[in-house]
C-alpha positions, -999 to +999 in steps of 0.1 A: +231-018-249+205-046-242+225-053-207+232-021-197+197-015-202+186-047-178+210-031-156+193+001-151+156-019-149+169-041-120+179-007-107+148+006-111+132-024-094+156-022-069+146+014-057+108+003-060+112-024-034+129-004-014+101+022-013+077-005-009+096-020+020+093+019+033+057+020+029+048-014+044+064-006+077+047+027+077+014+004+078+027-017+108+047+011+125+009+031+121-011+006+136+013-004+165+017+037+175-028+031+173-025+001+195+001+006+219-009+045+222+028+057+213+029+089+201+066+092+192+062+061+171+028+075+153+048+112+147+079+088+131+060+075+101+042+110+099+079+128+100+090+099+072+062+101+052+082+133+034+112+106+028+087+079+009+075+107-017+109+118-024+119+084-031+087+086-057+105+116-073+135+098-074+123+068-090+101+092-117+134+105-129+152+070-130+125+057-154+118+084-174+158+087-180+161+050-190+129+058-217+150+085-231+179+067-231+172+033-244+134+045-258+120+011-250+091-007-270+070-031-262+075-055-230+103-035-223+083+001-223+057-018-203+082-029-177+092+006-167+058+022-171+043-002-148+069+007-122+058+043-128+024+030-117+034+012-090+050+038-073+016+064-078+002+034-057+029+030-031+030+071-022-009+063-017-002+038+007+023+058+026-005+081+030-030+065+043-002+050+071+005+081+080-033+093+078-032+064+106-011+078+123-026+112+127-059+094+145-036+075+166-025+110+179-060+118+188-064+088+216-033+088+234-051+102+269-084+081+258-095+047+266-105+025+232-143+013+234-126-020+236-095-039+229-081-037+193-080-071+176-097-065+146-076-037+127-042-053+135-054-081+119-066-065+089-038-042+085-014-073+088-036-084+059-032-055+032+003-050+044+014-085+030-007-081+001+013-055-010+048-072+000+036-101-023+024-071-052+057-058-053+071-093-048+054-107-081+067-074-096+105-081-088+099-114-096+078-115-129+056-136-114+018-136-123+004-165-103+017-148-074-001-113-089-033-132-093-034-144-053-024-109-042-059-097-063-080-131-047-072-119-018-084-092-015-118-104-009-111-111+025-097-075+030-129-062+020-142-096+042-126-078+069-136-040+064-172-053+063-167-074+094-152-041+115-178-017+103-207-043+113-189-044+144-186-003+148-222+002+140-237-022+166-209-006+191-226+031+181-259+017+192-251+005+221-227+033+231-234+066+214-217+090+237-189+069+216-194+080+185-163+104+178-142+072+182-164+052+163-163+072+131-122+073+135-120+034+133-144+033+106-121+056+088-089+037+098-105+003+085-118+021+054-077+034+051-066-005+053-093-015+024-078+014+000-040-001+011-057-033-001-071-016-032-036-001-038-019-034-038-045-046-062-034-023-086+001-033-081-007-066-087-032-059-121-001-039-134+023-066-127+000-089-147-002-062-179+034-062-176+034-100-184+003-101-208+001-067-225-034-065-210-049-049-178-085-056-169-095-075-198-083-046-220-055-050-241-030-024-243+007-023-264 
């Protein structure tokens, strides 16, 4: 019984790295269709956005079978609940790529205020972050958990730094202010994907420690 059930959790963990992998190149597919002004590519990860939240349903009934089945306790029960939380987090992300997306669609006929350096960057950023989340996940590693959280002061580093930039742009040039307020938006989308990963990262740690924010639990 014990290795059918450890069978079933790598399972599990299988599907969520999958769906993780899904969501992570909706982030870069996102920013590339914003950059490169490619439409098809931005109506892709909208179209597959449908695909990542039935791969959330999937994964639902996976762990709530294995808690019927086995009725875990303990680190065990926390191992599949945190995947239950993770994936909450990982539709999320596949949102916001595909919310993205959806403003990229907006400026393919318009010329940016100026080149894009500063949200590629960023979104680069987050999108690793939550690779290493889910990584530390697979991996039952919480050092790795604890960098993924540290670093997220640079992604809100970052988001600070674009918006600073946005506002003295909407001084200067306030006939640009419908583009302005849709980067802000796109840089505030990349600090919630950071925020998201975060969360991956505190579960991954309650899975090791029982506790999650200084709160224990089980």
């Amino acid at each position: 019984m014990r290795k059918q059930f450890d069978l079933d959790l790598e399972g599990l963990s299988a599907a969520l790295y999958k769906m993780a992998a899904g969501a992570e190149d909706a982030i870069r597919l996102s920013v590339r269709a914003l950059t490169q002004k490619d439409g098809a590519l931005a109506q892709r990860v909208i179209d597959g956005d449908g695909a990542i939240d039935e791969q959330e349903k999937s994964i639902e009934q996976r762990a709530l079978k294995i808690i019927i089945k086995y009725q875990p306790v303990a680190r065990d029960l926390r191992s599949v609940t945190c995947a239950l939380k993770m994936i909450t987090d990982i539709e999320r992300i596949a949102d916001q790529a595909a919310d993205i997306s959806s403003i990229a669609l907006k400026f393919l006929d318009r010329a940016y205020i100026k080149r894009l350096e500063h949200i590629p960057a960023m979104a680069a950023h987050v999108t690793d972050m939550v690779h290493e989340g889910v990584r530390s996940f697979i991996n039952r590693d919480g050092t790795l958990a604890k960098s993924v959280i540290a670093a997220d002061d640079a992604a809100d580093g970052m988001f600070v730094g674009i918006k600073d930039e946005l506002i003295s742009y909407l001084r200067e040039q306030p006939d640009a202010a419908e583009q302005i307020v849709y980067f802000m938006m796109i840089a505030k989308y990349l600090e919630r994907i950071g925020d998201h990963a975060v969360n991956i990262a505190e579960w991954v740690i309650f899975d090791l420690t029982g506790t999650h924010k200084e709160v224990k639990i089980l």
